[in-house]
C-alpha positions, 0 to 999 in steps of 0.5 A, a space after each residue: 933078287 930072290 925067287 919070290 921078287 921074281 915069281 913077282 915081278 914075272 906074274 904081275 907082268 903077265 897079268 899087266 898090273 900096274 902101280 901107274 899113280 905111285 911106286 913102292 920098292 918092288 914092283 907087283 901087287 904089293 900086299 900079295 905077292 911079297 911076303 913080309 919077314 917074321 921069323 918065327 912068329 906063328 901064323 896061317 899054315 903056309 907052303 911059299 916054297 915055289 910062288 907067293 901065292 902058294 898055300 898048303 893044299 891041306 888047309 882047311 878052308 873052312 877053318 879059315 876065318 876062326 884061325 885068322 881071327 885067333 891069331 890076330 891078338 892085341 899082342 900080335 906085331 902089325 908086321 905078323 898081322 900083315 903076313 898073316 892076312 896076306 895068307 888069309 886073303 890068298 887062301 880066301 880067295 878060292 872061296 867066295 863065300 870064306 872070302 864074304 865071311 872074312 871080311 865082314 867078321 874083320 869089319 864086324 870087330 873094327 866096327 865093334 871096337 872102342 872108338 880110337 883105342 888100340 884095340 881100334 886101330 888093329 881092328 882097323 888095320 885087319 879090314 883095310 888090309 883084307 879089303 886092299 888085298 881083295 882088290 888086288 886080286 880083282 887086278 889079276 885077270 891076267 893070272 891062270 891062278 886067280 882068273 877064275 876067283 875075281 868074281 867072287 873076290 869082288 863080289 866079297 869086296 863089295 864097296 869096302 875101300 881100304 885106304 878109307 879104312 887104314 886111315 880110321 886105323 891111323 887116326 887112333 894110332 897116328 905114331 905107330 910107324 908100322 901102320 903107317 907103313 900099311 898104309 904106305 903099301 895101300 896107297 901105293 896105287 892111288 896117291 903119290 902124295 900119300 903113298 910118300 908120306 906115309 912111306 917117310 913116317 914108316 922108315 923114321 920109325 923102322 929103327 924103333 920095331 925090329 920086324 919092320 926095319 926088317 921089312 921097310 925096303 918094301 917102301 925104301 
């Protein structure tokens, strides 16, 4: 068990969360706190050395919203997509207002793109991610790092509900084993059915994606 499972596993039981409805692999808020392999794929600035929550304390956060919406390419893998809006979402989450504009940008480009085209469904796949996350930092009160930001977290969340979302997502892509695995994660806490099937979709394709087979014990 390396460093972050464990910073994990200890902070999620302080703050009590719990996925009590279904399980993925490793236990914790499961789009926060286990950072997702990408090698080196270029994302947000990062630190993580000591904990999953941390960022770079140089980080601009007003950079914040262009830096993420200028990685998020049509080309960019969904893993890198997923670790980049865990960072975003962390980072996000010191600021009220970043975190407002964040992700009414993302619901502004999924809303903007061609009814179920490719591009739609990552446009998708970017505000249900944000918005799961977002949540999970509401489940945080337990955290001295987060306590003082789930106000405005939940006030940027707002009635966003992210399975809705990925499932836009996986209704113009239904054969693309890493948003199913997306999805898998944000359903982990709210339907055993789905969370499972979701789950069985994404590890039949793993052998197809190479970052996802090296991602896919999150959901094993």
């Amino acid at each position: 068990m390396n460093r972050y499972v464990r910073s994990c596993l200890l902070k999620a039981a302080v703050a009590t969360v719990t996925l009590a409805v279904a399980t993925p692999a490793l236990a914790g808020p499961p789009l926060l706190c286990h950072p997702f392999e990408i090698g080196t794929a270029r994302s947000l600035p990062w630190n993580g050395s000591d904990s999953w929550w941390q960022g770079r304390t140089d980080y601009k956060l007003e950079n914040l919203v262009a830096d993420t919406e200028a990685l998020l390419t049509p080309s960019t893998p969904v893993i890198v997509r997923m670790e980049t809006l865990r960072r975003a979402a962390l980072y996000a989450s010191a600021d009220s207002t970043v975190a407002s504009q964040l992700l009414r940008r993302l619901m502004t480009r999924a809303q903007a793109a061609e009814e179920g085209s490719p591009a739609s469904a990552l446009a998708w796949l970017d505000a249900a991610y944000v918005a799961e996350a977002f949540r999970e930092v509401t489940m945080l009160s337990g955290m001295s790092e987060f306590r003082d930001r789930i106000g405005g977290v939940r006030a940027a969340l707002g009635d966003a509900d992210g399975y809705a979302l990925i499932r836009k997502s996986i209704a113009a892509r239904p054969d693309d084993p890493s948003i199913q695995f997306a999805a898998a994660l944000i359903a982990a806490d709210k339907n055993r059915t789905a969370y499972d099937e979701h789950a069985a979709k994404a590890r039949a394709g793993a052998s197809r994606d190479p970052l996802l087979a090296r991602n896919i014990n999150k959901v094993s």
